[in-house]
ZAMARMAR-286447 format. One line per 10 residues: their letters; for each residue y, x, z of C-alpha. Coordinates in steps of 0.2 Angstrom, whole numbers, plus 5000, padded with zeros to 4 digits. Example, Ala and Ser with C-alpha at 12.3 -4.5 7.8 and 13.67 -1.06 7.14 Angstrom:
! ZAMARMAR-286447
AS) 4978:5062:5039  4995:5068:5036
***
This chain:
! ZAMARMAR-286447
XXXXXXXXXX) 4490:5191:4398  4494:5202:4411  4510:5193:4418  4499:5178:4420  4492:5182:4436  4507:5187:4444  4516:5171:4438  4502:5159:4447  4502:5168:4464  4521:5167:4460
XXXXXXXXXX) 4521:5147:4459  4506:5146:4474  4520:5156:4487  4533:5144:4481  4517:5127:4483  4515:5134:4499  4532:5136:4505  4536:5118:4501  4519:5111:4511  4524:5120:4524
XXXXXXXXXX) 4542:5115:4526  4534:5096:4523  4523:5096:4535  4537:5103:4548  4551:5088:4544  4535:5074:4546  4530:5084:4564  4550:5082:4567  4548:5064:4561  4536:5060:4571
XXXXXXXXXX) 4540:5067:4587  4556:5057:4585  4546:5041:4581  4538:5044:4598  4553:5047:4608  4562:5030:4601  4546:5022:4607  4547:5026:4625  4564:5024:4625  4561:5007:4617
XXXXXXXXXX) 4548:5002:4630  4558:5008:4646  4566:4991:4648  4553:4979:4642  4538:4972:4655  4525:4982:4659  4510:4985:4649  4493:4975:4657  4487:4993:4662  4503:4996:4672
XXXXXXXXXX) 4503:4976:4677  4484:4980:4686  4493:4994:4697  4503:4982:4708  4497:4988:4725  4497:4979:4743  4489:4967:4753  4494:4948:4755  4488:4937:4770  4487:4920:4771
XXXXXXXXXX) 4484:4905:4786  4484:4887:4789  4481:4870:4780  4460:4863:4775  4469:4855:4762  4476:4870:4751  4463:4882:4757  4453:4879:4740  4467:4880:4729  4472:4897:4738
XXXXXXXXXX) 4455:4905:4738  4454:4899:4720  4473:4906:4715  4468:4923:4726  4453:4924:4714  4462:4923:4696  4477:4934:4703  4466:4949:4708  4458:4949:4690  4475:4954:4684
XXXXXXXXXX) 4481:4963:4699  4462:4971:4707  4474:4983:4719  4482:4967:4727  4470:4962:4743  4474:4944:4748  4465:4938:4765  4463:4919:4769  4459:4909:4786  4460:4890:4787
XXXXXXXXXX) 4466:4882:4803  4476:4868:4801  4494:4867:4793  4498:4866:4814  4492:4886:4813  4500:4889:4796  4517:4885:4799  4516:4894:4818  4506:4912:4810  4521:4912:4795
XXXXXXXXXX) 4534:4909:4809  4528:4923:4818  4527:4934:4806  4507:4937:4808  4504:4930:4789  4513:4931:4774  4512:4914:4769  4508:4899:4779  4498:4886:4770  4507:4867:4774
XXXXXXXXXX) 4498:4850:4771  4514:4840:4777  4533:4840:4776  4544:4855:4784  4550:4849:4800  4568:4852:4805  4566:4863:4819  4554:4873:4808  4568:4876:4795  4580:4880:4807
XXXXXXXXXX) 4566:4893:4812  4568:4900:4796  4553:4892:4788  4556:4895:4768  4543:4882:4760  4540:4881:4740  4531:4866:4736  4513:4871:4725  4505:4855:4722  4498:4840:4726
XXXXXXXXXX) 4485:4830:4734  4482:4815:4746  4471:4810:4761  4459:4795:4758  4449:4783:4773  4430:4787:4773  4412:4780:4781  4395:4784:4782  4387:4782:4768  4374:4772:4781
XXXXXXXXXX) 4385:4759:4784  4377:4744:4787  4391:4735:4781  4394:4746:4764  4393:4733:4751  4406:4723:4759  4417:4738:4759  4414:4742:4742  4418:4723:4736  4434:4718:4746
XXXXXXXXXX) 4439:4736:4751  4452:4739:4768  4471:4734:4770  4483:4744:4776  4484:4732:4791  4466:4734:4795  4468:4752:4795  4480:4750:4808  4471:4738:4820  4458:4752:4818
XXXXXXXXXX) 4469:4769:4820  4482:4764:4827  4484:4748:4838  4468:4748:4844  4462:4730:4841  4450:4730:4827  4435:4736:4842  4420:4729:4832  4416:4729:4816  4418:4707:4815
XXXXXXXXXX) 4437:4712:4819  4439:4722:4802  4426:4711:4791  4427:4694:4798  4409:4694:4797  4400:4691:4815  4397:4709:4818  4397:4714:4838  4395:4733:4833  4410:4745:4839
XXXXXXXXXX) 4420:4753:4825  4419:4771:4831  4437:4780:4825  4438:4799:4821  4451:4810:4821  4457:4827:4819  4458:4837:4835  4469:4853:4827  4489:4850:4821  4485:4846:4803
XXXXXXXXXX) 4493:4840:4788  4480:4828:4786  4482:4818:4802  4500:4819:4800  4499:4812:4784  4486:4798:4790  4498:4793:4803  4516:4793:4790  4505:4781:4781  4510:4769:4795
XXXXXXXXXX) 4526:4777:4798  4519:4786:4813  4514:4804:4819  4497:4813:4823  4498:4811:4842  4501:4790:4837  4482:4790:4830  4466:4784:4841  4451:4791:4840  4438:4805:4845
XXXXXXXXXX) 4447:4819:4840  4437:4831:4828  4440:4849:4824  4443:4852:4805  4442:4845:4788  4424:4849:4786  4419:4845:4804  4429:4826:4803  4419:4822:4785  4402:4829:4797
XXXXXXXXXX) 4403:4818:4810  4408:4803:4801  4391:4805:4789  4383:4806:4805  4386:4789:4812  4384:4773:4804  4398:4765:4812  4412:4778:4810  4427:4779:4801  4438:4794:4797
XXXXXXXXXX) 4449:4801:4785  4448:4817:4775  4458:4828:4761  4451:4823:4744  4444:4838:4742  4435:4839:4757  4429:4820:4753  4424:4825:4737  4412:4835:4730  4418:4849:4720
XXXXXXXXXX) 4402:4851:4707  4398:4831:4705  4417:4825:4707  4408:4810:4717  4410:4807:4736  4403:4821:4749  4383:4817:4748  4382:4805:4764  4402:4801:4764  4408:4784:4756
XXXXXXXXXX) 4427:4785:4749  4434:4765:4756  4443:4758:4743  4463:4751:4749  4467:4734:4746  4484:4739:4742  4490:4720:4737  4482:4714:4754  4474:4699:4745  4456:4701:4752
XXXXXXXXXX) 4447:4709:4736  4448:4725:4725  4455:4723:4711  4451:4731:4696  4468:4743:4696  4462:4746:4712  4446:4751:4709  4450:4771:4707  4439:4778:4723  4422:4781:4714
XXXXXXXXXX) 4428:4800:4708  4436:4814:4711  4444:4812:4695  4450:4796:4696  4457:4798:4712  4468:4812:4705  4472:4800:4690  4478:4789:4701  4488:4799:4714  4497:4806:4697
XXXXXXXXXX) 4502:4788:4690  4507:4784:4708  4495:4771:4710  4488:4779:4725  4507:4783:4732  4513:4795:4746  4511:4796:4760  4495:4795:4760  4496:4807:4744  4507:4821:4748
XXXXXXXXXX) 4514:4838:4741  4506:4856:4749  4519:4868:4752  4516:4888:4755  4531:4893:4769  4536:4912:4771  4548:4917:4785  4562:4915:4776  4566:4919:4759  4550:4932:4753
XXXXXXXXXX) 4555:4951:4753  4540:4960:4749  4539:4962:4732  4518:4958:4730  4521:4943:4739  4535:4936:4728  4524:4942:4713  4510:4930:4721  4523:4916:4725  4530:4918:4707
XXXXXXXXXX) 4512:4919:4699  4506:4901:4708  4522:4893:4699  4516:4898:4682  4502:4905:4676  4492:4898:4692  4496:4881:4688  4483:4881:4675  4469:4881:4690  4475:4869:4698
XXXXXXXXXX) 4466:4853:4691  4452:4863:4690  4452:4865:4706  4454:4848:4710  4471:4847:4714  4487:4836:4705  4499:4849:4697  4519:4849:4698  4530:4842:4687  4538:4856:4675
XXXXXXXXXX) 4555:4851:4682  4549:4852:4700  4541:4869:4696  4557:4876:4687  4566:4869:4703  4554:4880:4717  4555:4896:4706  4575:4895:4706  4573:4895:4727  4563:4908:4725
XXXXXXXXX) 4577:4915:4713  4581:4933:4705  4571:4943:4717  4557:4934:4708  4558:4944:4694  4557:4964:4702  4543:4973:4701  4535:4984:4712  4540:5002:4709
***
């Protein structure tokens, strides 16, 4: 009974020498389970914790028309990117294209197509999105229901813009009317006069009218008078919580067959949304609808802005009919991120 003892502290030594050399291959183990991790990770894409850390500051001028679609696109990408400061100005796509020429923004926000001389200036332009410039009145037009019923042909729009010889209001309707047709313009460069004018195959300067600073201001001063007509960026003409016209602003339907009367497939001016359904199907065509290019001096070199750039080509589509806007087609998007190409893809170190 006395070799008992001895035997069980005999077999707890050799219990305890077998924990501890277990417990020393699972620290080994795991150590090296760690290792193979890290080492695993080290080509993959960044964590979201290490995606939040991209640093620097983006700045951005130019067009009424994309300034909502930027501010919203700033917005979503500082949620995944809070150390990223992105500052925007409106202006007029006349100021966009000059500040990205100059080098004093980033990214120059354009409401028309790329002149020549621009890209031979090194203007680098990635189409973004869409949307279209439509014909507006004061909501106190006296001759509204008219308007509403036969809607405006193309021609009329350019007795009225253009040549000149629709003066009264009895030159556009036919209707015995000796009050003036008072014409509104756009005073800054802009996509939007631009655009107005390629409707008629012309350019901004071709247009009459008393000439109006900014989006905003051209849709004030046509609410303003009764007899006025003007043109505006859809969603500048339209209000972004009701989706109908700008409260005061009318939307003129186009007779686009030019047979005197809207017809029902041409009866798509009453929303926003329709509007947009419309320009998509190319039943409102372009010009007047048009795509909205972001232009960078070249191809981008800093890093944070081809992370932006490459961001509004991919997971920033998602906002953009929220926003109002016509998306790209998944062939024209694949087709701006190859211009912006490899460089795309680095990441900030």
């Amino acid at each position: 009974m006395r070799n008992a003892p001895t035997g069980s502290r005999a077999e707890r030594d050799v219990l305890t020498r077998i924990v501890r050399k277990t417990a020393a291959v699972f620290l080994l183990l795991f150590a090296a389970a760690l290792a193979s991790a890290a080492s695993g990770r080290s080509d993959r894409a960044p964590f979201p914790a290490a995606a939040a850390e991209l640093k620097g500051t983006i700045s951005l001028s130019g067009a009424w028309a994309l300034y909502p679609m930027a501010v919203r696109w700033a917005e979503e990408f500082r949620k995944a990117h809070p150390g990223v400061r992105i500052d925007i100005q409106a202006g007029g796509a006349g100021k966009g294209i000059t500040d990205a020429l100059s080098n004093m923004v980033d990214i120059g926000m354009v409401s028309r197509d790329i002149h020549p001389q621009e890209t031979a200036r090194g203007a680098f332009a990635l189409a973004v999105t869409k949307d279209a410039v439509v014909p507006t009145v004061s909501g106190r037009n006296p001759f509204l229901k008219d308007l509403l019923r036969r809607g405006m042909k193309k021609s009329e729009f350019e007795a009225i813009f253009l040549t000149g010889r629709a003066k009264t209001w009895n030159d556009v309707l036919a209707n015995g009317s000796k009050a003036d047709v008072h014409v509104f313009t756009r005073s800054d460069a802009c996509g939007a006069a631009e655009t107005w004018a390629a409707f008629f195959g012309k350019k901004q300067e071709d247009l009459l009218g008393i000439a109006v600073y900014s989006d905003p201001g051209l849709a004030d001063a046509v609410i303003r008078d009764p007899l006025a007509v003007g043109y505006n960026n859809i969603n500048f003409a339209y209000d972004a919580s009701t989706l109908k016209p700008v409260k005061g602003l009318v939307v003129i339907p186009v007779d686009w067959n030019g047979n005197g009367r809207l017809d029902a497939e041409e009866d798509f001016f009453g929303s926003r949304d329709e509007i947009i359904a419309a320009i998509e199907k190319g039943a409102y065509p372009s010009p007047p609808a048009r795509e909205l290019y972001f232009v960078t001096k070249g191809r981008p070199s800093r890093p944070v802005v081809r992370r932006f750039l490459e961001w509004v080509l991919s997971e920033g589509q998602k906002f953009v009919r929220q926003a109002g806007y016509i998306p790209l087609a998944a062939d024209r998007i694949e087709g701006q991120l190859a211009l912006i190409g490899d460089r795309a893809s680095e990441r900030d170190s």
